[in-house]
C-alpha positions in Angstrom: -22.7 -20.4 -35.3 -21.7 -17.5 -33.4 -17.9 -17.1 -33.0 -16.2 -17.4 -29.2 -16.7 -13.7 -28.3 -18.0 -12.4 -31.0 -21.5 -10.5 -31.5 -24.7 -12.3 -30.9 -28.2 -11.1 -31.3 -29.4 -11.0 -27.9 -32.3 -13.8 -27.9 -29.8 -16.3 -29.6 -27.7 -16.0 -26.5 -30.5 -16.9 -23.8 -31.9 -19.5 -25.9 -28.4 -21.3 -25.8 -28.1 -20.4 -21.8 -31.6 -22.1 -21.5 -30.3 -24.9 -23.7 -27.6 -25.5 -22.0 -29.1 -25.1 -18.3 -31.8 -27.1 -19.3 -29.7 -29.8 -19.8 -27.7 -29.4 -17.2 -30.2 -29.4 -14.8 -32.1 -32.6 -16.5 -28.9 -34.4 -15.7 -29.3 -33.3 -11.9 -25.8 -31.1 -11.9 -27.7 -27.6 -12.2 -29.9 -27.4 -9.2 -30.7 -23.8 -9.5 -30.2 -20.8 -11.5 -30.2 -17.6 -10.5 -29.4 -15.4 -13.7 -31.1 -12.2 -14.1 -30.6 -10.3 -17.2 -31.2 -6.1 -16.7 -29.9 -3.0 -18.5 -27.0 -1.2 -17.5 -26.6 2.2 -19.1 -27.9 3.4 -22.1 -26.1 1.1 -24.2 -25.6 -1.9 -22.2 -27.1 -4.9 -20.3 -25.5 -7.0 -17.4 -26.5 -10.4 -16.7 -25.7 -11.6 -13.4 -26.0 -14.2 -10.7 -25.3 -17.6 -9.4 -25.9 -21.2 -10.9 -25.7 -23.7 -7.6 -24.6 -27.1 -8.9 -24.2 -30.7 -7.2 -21.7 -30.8 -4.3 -22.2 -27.5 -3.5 -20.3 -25.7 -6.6 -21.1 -22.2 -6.9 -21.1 -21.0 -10.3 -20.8 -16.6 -10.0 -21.8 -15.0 -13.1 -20.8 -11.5 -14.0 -21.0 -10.3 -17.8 -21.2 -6.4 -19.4 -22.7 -6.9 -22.6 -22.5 -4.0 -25.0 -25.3 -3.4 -27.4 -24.1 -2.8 -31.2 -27.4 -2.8 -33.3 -30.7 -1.7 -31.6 -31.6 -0.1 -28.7 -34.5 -0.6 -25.4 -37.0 -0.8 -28.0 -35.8 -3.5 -29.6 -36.5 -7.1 -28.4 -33.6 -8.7 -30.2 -30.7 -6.0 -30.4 -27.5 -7.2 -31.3 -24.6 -7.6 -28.6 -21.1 -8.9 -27.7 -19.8 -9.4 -24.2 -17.6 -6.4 -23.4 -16.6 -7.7 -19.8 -17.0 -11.3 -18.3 -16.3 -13.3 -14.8 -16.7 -16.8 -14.2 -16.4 -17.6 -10.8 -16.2 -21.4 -9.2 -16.3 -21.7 -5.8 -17.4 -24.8 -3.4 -20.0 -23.6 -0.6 -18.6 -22.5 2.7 -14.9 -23.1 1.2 -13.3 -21.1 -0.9 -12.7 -20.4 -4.6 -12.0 -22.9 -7.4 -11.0 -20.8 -10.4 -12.7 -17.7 -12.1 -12.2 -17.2 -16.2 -12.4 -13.3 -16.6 -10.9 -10.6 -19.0 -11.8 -7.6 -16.6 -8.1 -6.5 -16.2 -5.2 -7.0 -18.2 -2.6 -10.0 -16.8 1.4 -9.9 -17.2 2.4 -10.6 -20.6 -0.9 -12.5 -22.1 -1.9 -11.9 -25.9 -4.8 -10.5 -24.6 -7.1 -9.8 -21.7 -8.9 -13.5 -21.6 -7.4 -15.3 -18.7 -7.6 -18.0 -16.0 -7.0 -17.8 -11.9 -6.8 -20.9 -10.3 -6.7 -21.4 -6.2 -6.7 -24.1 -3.8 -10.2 -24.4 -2.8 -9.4 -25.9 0.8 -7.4 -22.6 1.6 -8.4 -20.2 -1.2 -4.4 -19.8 -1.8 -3.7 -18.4 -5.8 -2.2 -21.1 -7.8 -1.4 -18.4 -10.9 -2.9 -17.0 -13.7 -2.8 -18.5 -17.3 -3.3 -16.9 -20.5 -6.7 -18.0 -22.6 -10.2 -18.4 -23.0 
């Protein structure tokens, strides 16, 4: 199994995003997604885009992934995320909480964090170290 962060050969990773929106959506909490996967550079793809759920949760995707092994030629490169956002909001309110590593955060081990908010009011409830 791959290892939280580590590299993954790229068709590994959308088989278990498939996987696990297939399932989701079965159980009638995914109602769309809207994922697209493109390249981003000469050594990079981004995936991005939003997974609507039930009750109007808004699931904004935003991830850098940096190829390693392999190249546009090849089908199956190997890659590991270089930049991430996870994004929860409810529909016509506000934010939930977003899981990123995009910038650095006070005095955290390392970039992987959490912002939580008040979703009524979109009002920051802090920052905690993790992911």
């Amino acid at each position: 199994m791959a290892q939280k962060h580590g590299p993954n050969r790229l068709l590994s990773y959308l088989s278990i995003h498939e996987t696990v929106m297939g399932q989701f959506a079965r159980d009638g909490f995914v109602e769309s997604d809207g994922i697209v996967l493109e390249p981003f550079g000469a050594d990079a793809l981004k995936i991005e885009g939003e997974i609507r759920c039930l009750g109007g949760l808004i699931v904004t995707v935003r991830k850098i992934l940096r190829v390693l092994e392999g190249g546009e030629a090849d089908a199956n490169p190997l890659v590991q995320t270089l930049l991430y956002s996870y994004n929860l909001s409810v529909q016509g309110w506000n934010n939930v909480f977003r899981y990123d590593n995009a910038h650095a955060h006070g005095a955290h081990a390392d970039h992987h964090h959490r912002h939580a908010f008040d979703w009524r009011t979109g009002a920051s409830q802090g920052v905690m170290g993790g992911a």
